[in-house]
MIGU-651330 format. One record per residue (C-alpha): residue number from 0; residue in one letter; chain; z, x negated, y negated. Coordinates in steps of 0.5 Angstrom, whole numbers, m for minus. Layout:
<atoms>
  lumpa  miba  gulum     zz     xx     yy
    NUM     A      A      Z      X      Y
...
</atoms>
This chain:
<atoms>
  lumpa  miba  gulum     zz     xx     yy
      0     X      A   m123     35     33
      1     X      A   m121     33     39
      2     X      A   m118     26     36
      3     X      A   m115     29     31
      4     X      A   m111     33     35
      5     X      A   m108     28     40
      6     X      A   m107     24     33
      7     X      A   m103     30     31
      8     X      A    m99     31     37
      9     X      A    m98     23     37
     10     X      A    m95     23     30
     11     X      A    m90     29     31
     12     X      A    m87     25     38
     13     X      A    m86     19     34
     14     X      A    m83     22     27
     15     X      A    m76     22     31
     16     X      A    m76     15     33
     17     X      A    m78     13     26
     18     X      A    m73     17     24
     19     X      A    m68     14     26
     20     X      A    m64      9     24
     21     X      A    m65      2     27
     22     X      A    m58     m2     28
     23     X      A    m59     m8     26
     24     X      A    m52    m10     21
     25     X      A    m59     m8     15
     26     X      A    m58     m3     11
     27     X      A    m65      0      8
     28     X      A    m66      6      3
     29     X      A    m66     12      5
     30     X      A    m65      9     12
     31     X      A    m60     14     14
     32     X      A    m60     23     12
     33     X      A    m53     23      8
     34     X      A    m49     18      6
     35     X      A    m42     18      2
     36     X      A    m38     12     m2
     37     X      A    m31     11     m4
     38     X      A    m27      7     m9
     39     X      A    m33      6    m14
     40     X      A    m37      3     m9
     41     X      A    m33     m2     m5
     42     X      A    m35      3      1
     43     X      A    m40      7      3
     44     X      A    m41     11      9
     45     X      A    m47     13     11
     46     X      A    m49     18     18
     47     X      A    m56     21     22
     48     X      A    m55     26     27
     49     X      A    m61     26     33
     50     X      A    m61     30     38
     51     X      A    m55     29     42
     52     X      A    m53     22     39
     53     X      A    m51     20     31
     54     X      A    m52     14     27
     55     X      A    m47     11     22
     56     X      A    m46      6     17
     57     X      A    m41      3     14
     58     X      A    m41     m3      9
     59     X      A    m35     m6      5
     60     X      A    m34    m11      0
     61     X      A    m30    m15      4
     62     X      A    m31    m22      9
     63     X      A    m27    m19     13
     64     X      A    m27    m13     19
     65     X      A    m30     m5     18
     66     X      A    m28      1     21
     67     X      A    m30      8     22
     68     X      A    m26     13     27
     69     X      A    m27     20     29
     70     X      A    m21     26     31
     71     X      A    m15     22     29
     72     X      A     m8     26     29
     73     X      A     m3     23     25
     74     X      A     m6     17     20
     75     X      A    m11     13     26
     76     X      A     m7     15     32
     77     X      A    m11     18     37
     78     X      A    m18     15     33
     79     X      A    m24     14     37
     80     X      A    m26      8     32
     81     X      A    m31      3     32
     82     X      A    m28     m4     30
     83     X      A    m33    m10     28
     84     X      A    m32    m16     25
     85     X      A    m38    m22     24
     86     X      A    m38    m30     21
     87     X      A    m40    m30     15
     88     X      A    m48    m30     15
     89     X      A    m48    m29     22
     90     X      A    m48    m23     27
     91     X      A    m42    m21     30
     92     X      A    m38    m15     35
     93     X      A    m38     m8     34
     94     X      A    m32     m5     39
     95     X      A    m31      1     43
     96     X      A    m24      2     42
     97     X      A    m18      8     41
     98     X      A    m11      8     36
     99     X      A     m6      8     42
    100     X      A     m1     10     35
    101     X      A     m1     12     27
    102     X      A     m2      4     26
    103     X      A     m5      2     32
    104     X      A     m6     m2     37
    105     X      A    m13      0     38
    106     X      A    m15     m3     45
    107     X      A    m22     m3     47
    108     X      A    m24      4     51
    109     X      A    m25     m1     57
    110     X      A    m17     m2     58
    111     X      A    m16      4     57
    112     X      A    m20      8     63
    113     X      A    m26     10     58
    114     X      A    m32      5     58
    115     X      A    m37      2     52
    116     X      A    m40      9     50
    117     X      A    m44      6     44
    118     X      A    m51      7     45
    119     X      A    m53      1     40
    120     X      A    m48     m3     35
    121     X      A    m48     m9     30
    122     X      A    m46    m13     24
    123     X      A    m46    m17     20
    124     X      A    m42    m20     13
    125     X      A    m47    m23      8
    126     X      A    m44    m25      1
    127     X      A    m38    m23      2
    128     X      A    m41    m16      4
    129     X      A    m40    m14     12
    130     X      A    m45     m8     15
    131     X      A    m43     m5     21
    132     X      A    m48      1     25
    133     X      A    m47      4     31
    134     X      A    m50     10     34
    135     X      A    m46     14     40
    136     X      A    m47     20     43
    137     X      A    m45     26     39
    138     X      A    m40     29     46
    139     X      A    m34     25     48
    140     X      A    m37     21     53
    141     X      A    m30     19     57
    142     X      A    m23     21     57
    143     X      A    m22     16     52
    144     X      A    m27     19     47
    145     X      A    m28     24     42
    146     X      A    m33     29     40
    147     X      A    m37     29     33
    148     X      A    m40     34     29
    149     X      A    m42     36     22
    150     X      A    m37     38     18
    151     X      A    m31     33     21
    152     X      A    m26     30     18
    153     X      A    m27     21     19
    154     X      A    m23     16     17
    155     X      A    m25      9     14
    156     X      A    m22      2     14
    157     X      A    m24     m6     12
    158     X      A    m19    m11     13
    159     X      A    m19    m18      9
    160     X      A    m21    m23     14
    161     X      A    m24    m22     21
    162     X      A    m18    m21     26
    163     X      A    m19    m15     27
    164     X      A    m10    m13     29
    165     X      A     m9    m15     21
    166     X      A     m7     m9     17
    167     X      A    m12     m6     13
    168     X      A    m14     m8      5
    169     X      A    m16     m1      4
    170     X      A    m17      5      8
    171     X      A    m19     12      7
    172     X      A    m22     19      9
    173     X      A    m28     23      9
    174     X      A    m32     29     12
    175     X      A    m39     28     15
    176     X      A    m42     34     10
    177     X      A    m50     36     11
    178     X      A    m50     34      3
    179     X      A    m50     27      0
    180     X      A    m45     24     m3
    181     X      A    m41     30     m2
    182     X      A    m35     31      2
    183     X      A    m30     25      0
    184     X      A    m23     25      0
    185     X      A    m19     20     m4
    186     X      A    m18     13     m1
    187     X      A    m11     13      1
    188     X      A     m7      8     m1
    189     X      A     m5      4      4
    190     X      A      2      1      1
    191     X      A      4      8      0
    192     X      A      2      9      8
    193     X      A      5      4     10
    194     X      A     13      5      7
    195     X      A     12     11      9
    196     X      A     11     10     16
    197     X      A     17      5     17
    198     X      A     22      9     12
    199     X      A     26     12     18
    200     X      A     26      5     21
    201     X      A     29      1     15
    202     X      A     32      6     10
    203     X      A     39      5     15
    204     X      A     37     m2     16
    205     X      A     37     m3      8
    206     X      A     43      2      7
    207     X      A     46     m3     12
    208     X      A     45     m9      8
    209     X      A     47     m6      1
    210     X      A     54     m4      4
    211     X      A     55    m10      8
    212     X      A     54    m14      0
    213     X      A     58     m9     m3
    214     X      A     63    m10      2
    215     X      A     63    m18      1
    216     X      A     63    m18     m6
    217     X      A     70    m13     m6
    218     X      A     73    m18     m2
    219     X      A     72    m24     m5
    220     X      A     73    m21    m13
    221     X      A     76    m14    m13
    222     X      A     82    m16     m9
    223     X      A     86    m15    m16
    224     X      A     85     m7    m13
    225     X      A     91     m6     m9
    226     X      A     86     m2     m5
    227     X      A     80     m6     m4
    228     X      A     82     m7      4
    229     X      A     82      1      4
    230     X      A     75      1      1
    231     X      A     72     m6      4
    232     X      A     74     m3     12
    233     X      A     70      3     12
    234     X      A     64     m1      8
    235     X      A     64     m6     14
    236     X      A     64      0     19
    237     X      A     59      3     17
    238     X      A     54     m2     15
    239     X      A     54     m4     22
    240     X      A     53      3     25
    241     X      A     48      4     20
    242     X      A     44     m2     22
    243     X      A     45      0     29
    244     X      A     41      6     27
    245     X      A     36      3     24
    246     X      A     35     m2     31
    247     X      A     34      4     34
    248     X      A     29      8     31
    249     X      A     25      1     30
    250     X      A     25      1     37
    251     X      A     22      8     37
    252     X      A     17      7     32
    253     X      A     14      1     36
    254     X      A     14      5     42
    255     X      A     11     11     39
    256     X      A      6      6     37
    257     X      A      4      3     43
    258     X      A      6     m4     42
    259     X      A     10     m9     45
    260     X      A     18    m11     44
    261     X      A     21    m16     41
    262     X      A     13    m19     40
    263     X      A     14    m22     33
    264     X      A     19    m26     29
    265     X      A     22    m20     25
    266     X      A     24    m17     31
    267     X      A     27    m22     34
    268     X      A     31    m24     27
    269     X      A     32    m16     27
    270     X      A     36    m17     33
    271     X      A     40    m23     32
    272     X      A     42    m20     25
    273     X      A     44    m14     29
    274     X      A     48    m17     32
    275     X      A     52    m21     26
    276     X      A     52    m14     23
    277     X      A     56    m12     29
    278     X      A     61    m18     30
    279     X      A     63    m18     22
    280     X      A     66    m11     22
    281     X      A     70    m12     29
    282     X      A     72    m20     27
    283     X      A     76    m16     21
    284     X      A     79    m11     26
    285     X      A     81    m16     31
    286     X      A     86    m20     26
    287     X      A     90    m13     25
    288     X      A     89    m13     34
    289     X      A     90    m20     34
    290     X      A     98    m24     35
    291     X      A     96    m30     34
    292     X      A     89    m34     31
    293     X      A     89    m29     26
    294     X      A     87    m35     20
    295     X      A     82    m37     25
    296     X      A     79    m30     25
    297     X      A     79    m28     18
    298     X      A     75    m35     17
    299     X      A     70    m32     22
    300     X      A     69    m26     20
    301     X      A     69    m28     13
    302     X      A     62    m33     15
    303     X      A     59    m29     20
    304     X      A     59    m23     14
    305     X      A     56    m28     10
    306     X      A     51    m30     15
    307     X      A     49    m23     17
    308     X      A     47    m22      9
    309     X      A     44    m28      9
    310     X      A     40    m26     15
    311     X      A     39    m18     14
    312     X      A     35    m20      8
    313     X      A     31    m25     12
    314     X      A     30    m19     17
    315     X      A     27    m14     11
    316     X      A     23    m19      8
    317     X      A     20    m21     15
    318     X      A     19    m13     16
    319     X      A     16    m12      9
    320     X      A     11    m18     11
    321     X      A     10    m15     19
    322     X      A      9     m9     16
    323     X      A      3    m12     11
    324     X      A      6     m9      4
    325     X      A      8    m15      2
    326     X      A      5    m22      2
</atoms>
């Protein structure tokens, strides 16, 4: 009688530990209590809640890197994330890390004051299919962590290739809900997100161009309308202005986003461009101010014109890359 009893209690103390899911890139069935799948199973994002500490999965049908976040305010800005990416058939890192802005960066913990409060992570990418697991504390363990808890909303993430700066291929959100397969939220698009997020930044910048092409077109063909100069200067102007609008909030928006300037060729373009885009308009002023030269300055502000089109819509392509809705 008594061996059974201490067979019992040794069973009742162990049934936690077995309970809880062994982080190792594998994904059993019925490893984890809950469980929730997005874009017809593309995704599928699983968590267990232990004591003080949870356990989650994500896997995605991807080669490329996963991600889940807790606590974001505005897309993944302020995210405590768990990035992971791994060579295909092999184990690879699971990083600690928080959303310095909507669209990143995302430095480690470490470098930002907090630590590595990962209690266990792996992951693997088997097949074209990468499996990230954590397990934290389920209380924000330094100033760069947030707290979790049954009933929050989280956000998910997978790229096409394992670096890990890379916009995602797809991206979505959910609720860590106490029933299973419940509490999804429709995957967002992420080319919608995107645009919106750089609208304020290139709307002047596209305005800008249109004018500026508008513009040049009236001044090469539409000179049999004795008030194309009337309409031609104005467009000019304001095609500069609007481009320096532009430059402005870009420059805004990477600050907000926590990143460097000038890091990129968009930008540097960007800034070469805004300066053709300034120099056109005040070349045509300077031939009204101007006493002499005058055929040298129309010339100049001819070509720069063209060269500031030629390179805005280099700058809006390279944007459109940067920003990953295009190529």
């Amino acid at each position: 009688m008594a061996s059974l009893l201490i067979a019992l209690i040794l069973a009742c103390a162990a049934s936690p530990l077995a309970a809880a899911p062994s982080i190792d890139g594998i994904v059993s069935e019925g490893e984890y209590a809950l469980s929730t799948s997005f874009l017809d199973g593309t995704v599928t994002v699983s968590w267990s809640i232990e004591g003080s500490s949870a356990s989650f999965a994500v896997s995605a049908r991807t080669a490329g890197w996963v991600a889940l976040g807790f606590g974001a305010l505005q897309m993944m800005e302020g995210a405590d994330m768990a990035i992971g990416s791994a060579p295909a058939g092999g184990e690879g890192r699971v990083v600690d890390s928080l959303s310095t802005g909507p669209t990143g960066p995302h430095p480690a913990d470490v470098l930002q004051d907090g630590r590595q409060s990962l209690e266990a992570a792996a992951v693997r990418e088997t097949d074209g299919v990468t499996v990230m697991e954590f397990r934290r504390p389920l209380a924000a363990d330094d100033a760069a962590d947030k707290p979790v808890a049954a009933g929050d909303r989280f956000i998910w993430a997978f790229g096409g290739d394992d670096d890990t700066d890379s916009f995602h291929a797809a991206a979505g959100a959910g609720v860590l809900s106490s029933a299973a397969g419940a509490g999804q939220s429709a995957a967002r698009a992420p080319i919608l997100d995107r645009l919106l997020y750089v609208l304020p930044h290139a709307l002047p910048l596209v305005l800008s161009f249109l004018l500026m092409t508008t513009g040049m077109l009236i001044a090469r063909y539409g000179k049999k309308n004795k008030r194309w100069l009337a309409i031609h200067r104005p467009m000019g102007i304001i095609a500069g202005l609007l481009g320096l609008v532009g430059l402005i909030l870009g420059i805004r928006m990477v600050a907000l986003g926590g990143g460097a300037h000038l890091r990129v060729l968009h930008a540097w373009v960007g800034a070469a461009t805004l300066v053709a885009v300034a120099a056109a308009p005040l070349l045509g002023q300077g031939m009204f101010w101007a006493r002499k030269g005058k055929a040298e300055i129309r010339k100049a502000h001819r070509w720069v014109g063209r060269a500031a089109i030629l390179m805005m819509a280099l700058t809006i392509v390279l944007g459109l890359a940067q920003a990953g809705i295009i190529g």
